[in-house]
N, C-alpha and C positions, 0 to 999 in steps of 0.2 A: 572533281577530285582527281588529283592525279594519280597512276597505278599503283604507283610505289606507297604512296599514302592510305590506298585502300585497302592493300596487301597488309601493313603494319594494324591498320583498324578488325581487321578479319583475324588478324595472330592475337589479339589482345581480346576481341571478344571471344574466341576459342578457349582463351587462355582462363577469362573471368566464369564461362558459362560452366556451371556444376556437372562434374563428371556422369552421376546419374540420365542429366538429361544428353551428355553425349550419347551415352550408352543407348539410351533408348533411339535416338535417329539414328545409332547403327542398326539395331534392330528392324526398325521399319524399313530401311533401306534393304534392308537384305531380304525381307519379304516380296519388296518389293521389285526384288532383283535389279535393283541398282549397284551396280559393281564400282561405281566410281565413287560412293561416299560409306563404303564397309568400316572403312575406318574412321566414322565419326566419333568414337570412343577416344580415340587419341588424336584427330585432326583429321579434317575429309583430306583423303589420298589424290594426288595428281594425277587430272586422266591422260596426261600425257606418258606417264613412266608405266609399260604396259609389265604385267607380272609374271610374264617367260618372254624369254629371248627369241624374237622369230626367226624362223630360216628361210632363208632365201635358197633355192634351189636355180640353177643355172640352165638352158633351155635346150643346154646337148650337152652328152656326159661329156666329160673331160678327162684328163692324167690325175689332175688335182681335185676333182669331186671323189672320185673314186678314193683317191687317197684320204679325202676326209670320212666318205661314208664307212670304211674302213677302221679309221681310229674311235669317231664315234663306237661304230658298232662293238671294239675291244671297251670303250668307258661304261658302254651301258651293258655289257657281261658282266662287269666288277659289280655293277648295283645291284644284280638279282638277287633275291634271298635265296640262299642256298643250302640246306639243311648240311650239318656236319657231322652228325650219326642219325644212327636207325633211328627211326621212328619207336617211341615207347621208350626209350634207351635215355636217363638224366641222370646228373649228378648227383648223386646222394651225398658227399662230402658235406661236413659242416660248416656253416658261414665263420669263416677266419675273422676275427677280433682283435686288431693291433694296438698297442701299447703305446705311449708314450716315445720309448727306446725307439721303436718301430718308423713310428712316424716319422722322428725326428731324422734315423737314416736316410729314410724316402727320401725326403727336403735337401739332404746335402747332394744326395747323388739323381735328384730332379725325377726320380723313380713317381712322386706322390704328384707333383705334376702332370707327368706324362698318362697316369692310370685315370687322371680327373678326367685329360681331354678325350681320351679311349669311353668311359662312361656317359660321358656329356656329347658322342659324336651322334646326330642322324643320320642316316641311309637314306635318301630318297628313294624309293621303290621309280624304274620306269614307268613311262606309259607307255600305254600299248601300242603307239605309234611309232614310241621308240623302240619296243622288242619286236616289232616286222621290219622294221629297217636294219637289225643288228641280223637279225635272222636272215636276211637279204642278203645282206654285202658279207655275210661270214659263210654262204654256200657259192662267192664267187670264186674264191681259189680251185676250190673241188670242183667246181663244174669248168673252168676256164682252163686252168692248169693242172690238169688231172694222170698228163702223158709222163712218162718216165723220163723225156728229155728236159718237162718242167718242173722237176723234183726240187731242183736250189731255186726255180725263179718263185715256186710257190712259197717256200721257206723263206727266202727274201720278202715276200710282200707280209707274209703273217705276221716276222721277227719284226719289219720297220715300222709296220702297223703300231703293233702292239709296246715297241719300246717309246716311239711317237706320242701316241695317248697318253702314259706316264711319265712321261718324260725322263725318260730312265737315261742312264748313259752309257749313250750306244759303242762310243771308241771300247769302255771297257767292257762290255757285252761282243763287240767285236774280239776284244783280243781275248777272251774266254774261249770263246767258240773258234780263234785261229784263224780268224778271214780277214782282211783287209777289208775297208772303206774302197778301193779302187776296184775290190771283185765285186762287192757287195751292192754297191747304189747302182750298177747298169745293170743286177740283174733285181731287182727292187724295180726300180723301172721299166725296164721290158714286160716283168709281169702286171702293172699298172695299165701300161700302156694294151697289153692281150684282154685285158677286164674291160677296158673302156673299149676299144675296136668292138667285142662280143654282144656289150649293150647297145650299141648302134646299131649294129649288122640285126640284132633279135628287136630292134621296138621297143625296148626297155622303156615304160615311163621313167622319167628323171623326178625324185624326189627326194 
């Protein structure tokens, strides 16, 4: 039998066999700590498509590892849960009720949209291998460029860092702040470049 034909035979007996008995060989699966057939309930999963994206780590740091560990380390601050008052401290207000009237402004001006995807958004919390690595590359400014003469080059690596990871826009984050693109990215770079020189010259493992 040819591949393609056994592939359509394995989608249609999927398709004919009772959900119940999916469910249950995902079950046994997962006892059995089979990771590759979790999703018998809805079709065994491909053990080729692995379910986190791996990293490849390069075998000496670099200008551009550092700059990645960097924006990383700004993406994975925005994930952390972050309390936003005291502890003890909740809103007592009562649950708001909208009307008809209500809604229907939402809708015109995309307000009832936008408050759907705000409610409907997950957070993934880090893992802890991602909050040592954020905590890593975000005590290189302070340890590397710490001197009063690298006061804008550390500014420069945090600002490109951080507008990098969001992809913010940097010309008019530039022109807020009054600096040119031509002061800005050599010294963005020079302090990239003092980060990587330090982790060489120290042993740093590269991860």
């Amino acid at each position: 039998m040819a591949p393609r034909e056994k592939a359509q035979l394995t989608a249609v007996s999927e398709a004919v066999e009772p959900l119940a008995e999916r469910a249950a060989r995902a079950a046994r699966s997962e006892l059995r700590g089979d990771r590759g057939s979790i999703l018998g309930a809805i079709g065994q999963a491909s053990p080729l498509s692995p379910l986190a994206r791996m990293r490849h780590a390069p075998d000496r740091w670099s200008v551009i590892h550092v700059m990645e560990r960097l924006e990383e380390a700004f993406r994975t601050l925005s994930r952390l849960p972050v309390a936003t008052r005291p502890r003890g401290y909740i809103n007592s207000m009562p649950f708001y009720v909208y009307d008809r009237s209500d809604l229907n402004a939402q809708m015109e001006t995309y307000e009832l949209e936008r408050m759907a995807r705000l409610r409907n958004r997950v957070r993934i919390p880090p893992s802890p291998a991602e909050v040592a690595r954020m905590e890593e590359a975000l005590h290189w400014p302070t340890a590397f460029l710490a001197g009063a003469e690298f006061h804008h080059v550390a500014r420069a690596v945090n600002l490109g860092s951080l507008w990098a990871a969001f992809d913010a826009d940097i010309d008019a984050n530039l022109k807020r702040l009054k600096i040119t693109r031509r002061a800005f990215n050599p010294r963005k770079l020079q302090g990239l470049r003092i980060i990587a020189r330090e982790l060489v010259r120290r042993r740093t493992p590269v991860r």
